[in-house]
N, C-alpha and C positions, 0 to 999 in steps of 0.2 A: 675610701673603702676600709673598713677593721680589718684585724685580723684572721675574725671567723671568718668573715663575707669574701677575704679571700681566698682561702682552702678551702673553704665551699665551693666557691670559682673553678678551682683548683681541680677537685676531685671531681666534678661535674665534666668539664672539660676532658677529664681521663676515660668518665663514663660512654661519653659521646663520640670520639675520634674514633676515625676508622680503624681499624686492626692493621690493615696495610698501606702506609700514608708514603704516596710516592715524596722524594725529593725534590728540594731543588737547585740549581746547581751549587756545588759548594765555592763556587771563586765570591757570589755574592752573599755571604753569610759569617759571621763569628765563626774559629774552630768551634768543634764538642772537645767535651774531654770526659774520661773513661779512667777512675780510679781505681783498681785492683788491689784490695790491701787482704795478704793473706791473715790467718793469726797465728805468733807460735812457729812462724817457718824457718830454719837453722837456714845461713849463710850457703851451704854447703847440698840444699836440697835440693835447688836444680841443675839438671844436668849441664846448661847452658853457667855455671858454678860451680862444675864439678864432681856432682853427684855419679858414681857408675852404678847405682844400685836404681836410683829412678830415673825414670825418662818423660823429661816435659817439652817434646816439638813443636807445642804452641809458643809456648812463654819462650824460648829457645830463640823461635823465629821472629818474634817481639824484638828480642836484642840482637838477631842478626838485620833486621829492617832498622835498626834506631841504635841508641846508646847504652851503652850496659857502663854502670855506675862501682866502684870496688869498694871505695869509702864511700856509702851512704850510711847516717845512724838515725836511730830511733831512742826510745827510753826503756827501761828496763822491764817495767810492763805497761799493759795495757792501755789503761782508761789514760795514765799521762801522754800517751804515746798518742793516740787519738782526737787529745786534747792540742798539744801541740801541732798535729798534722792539720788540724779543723781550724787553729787561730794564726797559726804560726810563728807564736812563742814558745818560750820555754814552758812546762806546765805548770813550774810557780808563780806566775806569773798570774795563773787565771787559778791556781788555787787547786786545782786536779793531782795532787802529789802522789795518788795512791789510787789501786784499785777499789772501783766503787761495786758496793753490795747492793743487792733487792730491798725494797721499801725504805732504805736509809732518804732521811731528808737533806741532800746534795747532790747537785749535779752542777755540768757544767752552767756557769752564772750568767743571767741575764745580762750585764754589762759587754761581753764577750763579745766579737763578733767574728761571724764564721765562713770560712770558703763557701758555702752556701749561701748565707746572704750575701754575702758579695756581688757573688754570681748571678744572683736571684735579682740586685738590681742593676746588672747587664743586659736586662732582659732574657736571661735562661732559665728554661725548666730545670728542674732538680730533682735527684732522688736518691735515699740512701737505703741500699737492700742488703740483708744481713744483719752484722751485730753492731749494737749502737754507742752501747757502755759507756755511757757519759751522763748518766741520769735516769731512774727509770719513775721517776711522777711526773705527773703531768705537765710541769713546766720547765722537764730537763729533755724532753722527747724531743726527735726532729724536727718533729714537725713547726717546732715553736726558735728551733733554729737553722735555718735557713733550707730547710728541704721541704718540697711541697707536696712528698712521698713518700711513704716510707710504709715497707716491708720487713721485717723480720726479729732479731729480739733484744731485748732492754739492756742485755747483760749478758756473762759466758754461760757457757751450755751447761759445765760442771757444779751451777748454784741451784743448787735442790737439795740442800742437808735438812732432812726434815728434824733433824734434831733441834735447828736454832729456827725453825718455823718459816726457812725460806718458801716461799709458793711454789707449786708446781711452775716446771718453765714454758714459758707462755709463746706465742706466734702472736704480732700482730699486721694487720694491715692499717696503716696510720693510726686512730687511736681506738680500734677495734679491735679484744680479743678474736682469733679466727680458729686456734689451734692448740690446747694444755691440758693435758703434757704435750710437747712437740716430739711427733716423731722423726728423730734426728737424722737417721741413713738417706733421708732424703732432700734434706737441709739444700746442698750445692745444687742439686739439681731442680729446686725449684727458684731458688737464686736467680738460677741463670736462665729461667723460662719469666721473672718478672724482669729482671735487669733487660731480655731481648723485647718483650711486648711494651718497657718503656722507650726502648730505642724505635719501635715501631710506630708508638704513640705520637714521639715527639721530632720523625724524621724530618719536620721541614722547618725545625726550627732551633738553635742552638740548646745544649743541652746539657748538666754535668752529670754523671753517671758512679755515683761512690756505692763500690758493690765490697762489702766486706764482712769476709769470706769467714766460717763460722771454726773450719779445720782450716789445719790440722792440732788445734786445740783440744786437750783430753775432756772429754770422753771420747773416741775419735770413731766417725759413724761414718760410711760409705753406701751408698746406693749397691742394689744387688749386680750391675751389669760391672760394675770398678773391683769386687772385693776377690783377691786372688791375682789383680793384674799386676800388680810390684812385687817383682821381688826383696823389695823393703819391709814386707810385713803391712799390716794393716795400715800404718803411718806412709807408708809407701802409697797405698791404695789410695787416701785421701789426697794425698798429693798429686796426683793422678788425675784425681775426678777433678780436682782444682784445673789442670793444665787442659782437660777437657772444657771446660766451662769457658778458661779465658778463648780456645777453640769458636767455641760458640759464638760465642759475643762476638767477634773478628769474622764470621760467618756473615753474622747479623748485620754489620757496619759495610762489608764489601757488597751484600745484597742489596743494600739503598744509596749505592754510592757513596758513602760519609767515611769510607776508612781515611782517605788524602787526609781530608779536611779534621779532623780527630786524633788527637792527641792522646795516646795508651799510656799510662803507667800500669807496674807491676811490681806490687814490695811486700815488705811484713811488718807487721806490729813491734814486733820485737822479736830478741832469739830465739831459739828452739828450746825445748823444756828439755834439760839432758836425760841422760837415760842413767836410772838407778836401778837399786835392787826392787823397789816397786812397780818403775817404770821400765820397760822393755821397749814399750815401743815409742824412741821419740827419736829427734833431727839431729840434724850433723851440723856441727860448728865450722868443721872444715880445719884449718890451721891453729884459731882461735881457742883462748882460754876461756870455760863457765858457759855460764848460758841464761836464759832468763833469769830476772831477776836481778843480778848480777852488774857490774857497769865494766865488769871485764870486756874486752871485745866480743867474746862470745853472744854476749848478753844485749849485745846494743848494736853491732854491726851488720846488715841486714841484706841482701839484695836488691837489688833495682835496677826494672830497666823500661826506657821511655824510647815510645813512637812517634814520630812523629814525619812521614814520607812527606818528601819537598823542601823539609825546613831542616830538618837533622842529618847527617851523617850516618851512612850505615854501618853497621859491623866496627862500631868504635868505640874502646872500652876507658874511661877516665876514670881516673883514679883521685883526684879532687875529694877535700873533705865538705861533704853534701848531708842533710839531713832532710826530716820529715817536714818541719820547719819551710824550708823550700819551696815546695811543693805550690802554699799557697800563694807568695808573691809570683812565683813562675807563672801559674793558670792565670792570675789577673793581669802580670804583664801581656801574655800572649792573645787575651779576652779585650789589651786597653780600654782596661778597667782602673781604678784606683787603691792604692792601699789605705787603711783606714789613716789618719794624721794624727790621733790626737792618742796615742799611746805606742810602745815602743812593738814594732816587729822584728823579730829577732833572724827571721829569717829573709833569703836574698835570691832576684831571681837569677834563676839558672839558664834563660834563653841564649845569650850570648857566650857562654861557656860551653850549653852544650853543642849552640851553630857553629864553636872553631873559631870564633871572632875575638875569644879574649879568655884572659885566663880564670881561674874556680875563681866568685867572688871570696869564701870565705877560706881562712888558714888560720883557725880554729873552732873547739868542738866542745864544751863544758858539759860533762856529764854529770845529772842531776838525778837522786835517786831519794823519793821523799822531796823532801825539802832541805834536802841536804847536797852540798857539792862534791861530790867523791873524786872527782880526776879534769884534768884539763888537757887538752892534746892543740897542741900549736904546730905545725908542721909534721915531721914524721917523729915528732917525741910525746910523749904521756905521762905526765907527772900522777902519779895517784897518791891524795891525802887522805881517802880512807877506804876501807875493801872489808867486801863481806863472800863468803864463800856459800856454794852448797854442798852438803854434806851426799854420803853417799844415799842416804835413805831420801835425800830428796827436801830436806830443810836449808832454808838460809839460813848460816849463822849471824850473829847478833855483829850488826858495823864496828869494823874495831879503826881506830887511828892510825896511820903509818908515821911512825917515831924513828927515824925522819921519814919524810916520804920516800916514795918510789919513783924512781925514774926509767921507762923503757925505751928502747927504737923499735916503731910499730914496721920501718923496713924492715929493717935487720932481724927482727926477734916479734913477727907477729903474735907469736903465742903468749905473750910476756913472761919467758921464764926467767930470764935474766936482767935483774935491777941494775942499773948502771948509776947511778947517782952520785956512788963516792970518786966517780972519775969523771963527772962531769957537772960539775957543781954551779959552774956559770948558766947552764942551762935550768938547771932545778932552779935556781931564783928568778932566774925569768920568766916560769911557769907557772910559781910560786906568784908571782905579783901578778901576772893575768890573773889569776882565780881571785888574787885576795880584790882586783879593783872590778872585776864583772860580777865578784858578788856583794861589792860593796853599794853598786848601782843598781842592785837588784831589789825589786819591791814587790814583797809577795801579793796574791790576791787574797780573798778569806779563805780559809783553810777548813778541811773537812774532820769534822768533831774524830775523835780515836775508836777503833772498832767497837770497844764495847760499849760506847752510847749508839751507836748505831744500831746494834745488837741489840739493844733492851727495847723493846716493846713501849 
């Protein structure tokens, strides 16, 4: 069969199924799995993390049924972050260093291969609803990697500068415009009206469900029945409508019997955008230093929290250092599926750390930002070799080198205010030689041309 002939399959099959396809029982079938990725959500946003300004009883009840994670990381922004959650390497790896723009020719590369195909030849449906940022021509779309559905948009919602000719922002349905301009307030909530009619689609047969989530990313748009209910301010509201949503979908999985058997995450892209003098309304970092962008904790250290009733542990919080990486060995250990062999996966599965059977596979963390190595974290220490700030208006400043580096204790001194290096020097060489030998092993993919050739026409 090609590859048209089979998304034609595909979509046809969509067209055809009944609206309400009973189950069948979940002891003889693969789990599902149900990927919640916010964007832009601070450490510190939900309540079940801390928050007293908002209130998430959904997501809350996520990590009181299952495992709520303290160190999980992500990357600095987006599209690497996405990239890595999707292959489960570092983003240099597959060449994704940086957020990708409209019409530019890159996206994630054909050689890649992704928690979607994987899954896809496990025999499971697939689908990714929301934002996709990992390429927006036609052979960087889902559809072309590993999802056999896809709803919603190429890229972030704030790329419409009509000064440098970006297009109006688009909706699509697989590789159909449906919606441009999109109207954004309503974005979450039809999210979660595809994300449940594909869980309806596909009740009797395994399934992975990557639903990522458009807010709380600026421009920040709520539906009329959310706007008013946080008293966080609008950023409150979308966060909100988000813990309604994951609501939903848990609705949707106990209605067809498939919550046992179904497997929930719930994380973010990266950290919260801070709040400056232009920005008023953005996320909480919590204890943490910076925030997106950034490879300070702020900026890369995320929430998560995983379901999984009968196989997990309830109400048990690990503090293991875990990343986005993860994520995809995990679902293919639990799918007994295979990891690809013939290239390096950087990440490790978490089943038996999170069942209580053994300890966090991994005990360290290399933060990459660009194509560059900024910090290394080996147990509860963090060497940083280079650091870039944001300013108050809301700018990165330019990476500068730490001469000598920095050393903190992410116990003792979550916030990194305090360098410790010149009193513990044995350890700074130790961390020092992890970075110099993981990025001596490191072999980039092809890398994406510099913004302003993207930029020209």
């Amino acid at each position: 069969m090609t590859r048209r002939n089979f998304f034609s399959s595909a979509l046809g099959g969509y067209l055809s199924a009944p609206r309400f396809a009973q189950s069948e029982p979940s002891s003889s079938r693969p789990p599902n799995f149900v990927l919640l990725l916010a964007d832009d959500l601070g450490y510190e946003d939900l309540s079940c993390y801390g928050s007293k300004e908002i209130e998430t009883p959904n997501i809350d009840e996520l990590g009181q049924e299952g495992v709520k994670l303290v160190d999980f990381y992500t990357f600095p922004t987006c599209s690497p972050s996405r990239a890595a959650l999707l292959t489960g390497r570092y983003p240099l790896r597959s060449g994704v260093v940086r957020v990708l723009i409209p019409r530019e020719h890159y996206g994630i590369p054909a050689s890649e291969i992704t928690l979607g195909q994987e899954l896809q030849s496990c025999g499971y449906a697939t689908a990714c609803i929301g934002k996709w940022h990992l390429g927006d021509r036609p052979a960087y779309v889902p559809n072309k990697h590993g999802f056999d559905y896809f709803y919603g948009l190429h890229y972030s919602n704030d790329m419409t500068l009509p000064m440098i000719d970006w297009p109006p922002l688009k909706l699509f349905r697989n590789g159909q415009i449906i919606e441009s301009p999109v109207k954004q307030n309503t974005l979450t909530r039809r999210y979660t009206d595809e994300a449940i009619s594909f869980i309806q689609r596909n009740a009797t047969k395994p399934f992975f469900l990557y639903l990522a989530y458009t807010m709380p990313h600026v421009p920040l748009a709520v539906s009329k029945p959310f706007r008013g209910k946080s008293r966080y301010g609008r950023y409150g509201d979308a966060v909100t409508e988000i813990d309604w949503s994951a609501g939903e979908i848990m609705k949707a999985l106990k209605a067809r019997g498939l919550d046992s058997n179904t497997v929930v995450v719930f994380t973010s892209d990266n950290g919260a955008a801070i709040r400056t003098k232009f920005l008023a309304h953005a996320g909480s970092e919590g204890p943490f230093r910076s925030g997106k962008g950034t490879t300070w904790e702020g900026g890369v250290r995320v929430p998560c929290v995983i379901r999984w009733p009968g196989h997990l542990p309830a109400g048990v919080t690990l503090n293991g250092i875990t990343s986005l990486m993860d994520i995809f060995p995990t679902f293919m250990d639990i799918a007994d599926g295979k990891l690809p062999s013939d290239r390096t996966i950087d990440g490790k599965s978490l089943v038996d750390y999170l069942e209580g059977k053994s300890e966090c596979p991994n005990d360290r963390f290399f933060y990459y930002s660009g194509r560059r190595l900024f910090a290394v974290r080996v147990g509860d220490w963090k060497l940083n070799l280079i650091k870039r700030e944001r300013t108050d208006e809301g700018h990165l400043t330019t990476p500068v080198y730490c001469h000598p580096p920095e050393l903190y204790n992410l116990t003792s001194d979550p916030g990194e205010r305090h360098n410790v290096a010149d009193d513990n020097q044995v350890i700074v060489d130790r961390l020092a030689k992890a970075a110099l030998d993981f990025q001596s092993s490191m072999i980039p993919g092809k890398l994406p041309p510099p913004y302003w050739r993207a930029l020209v026409p």
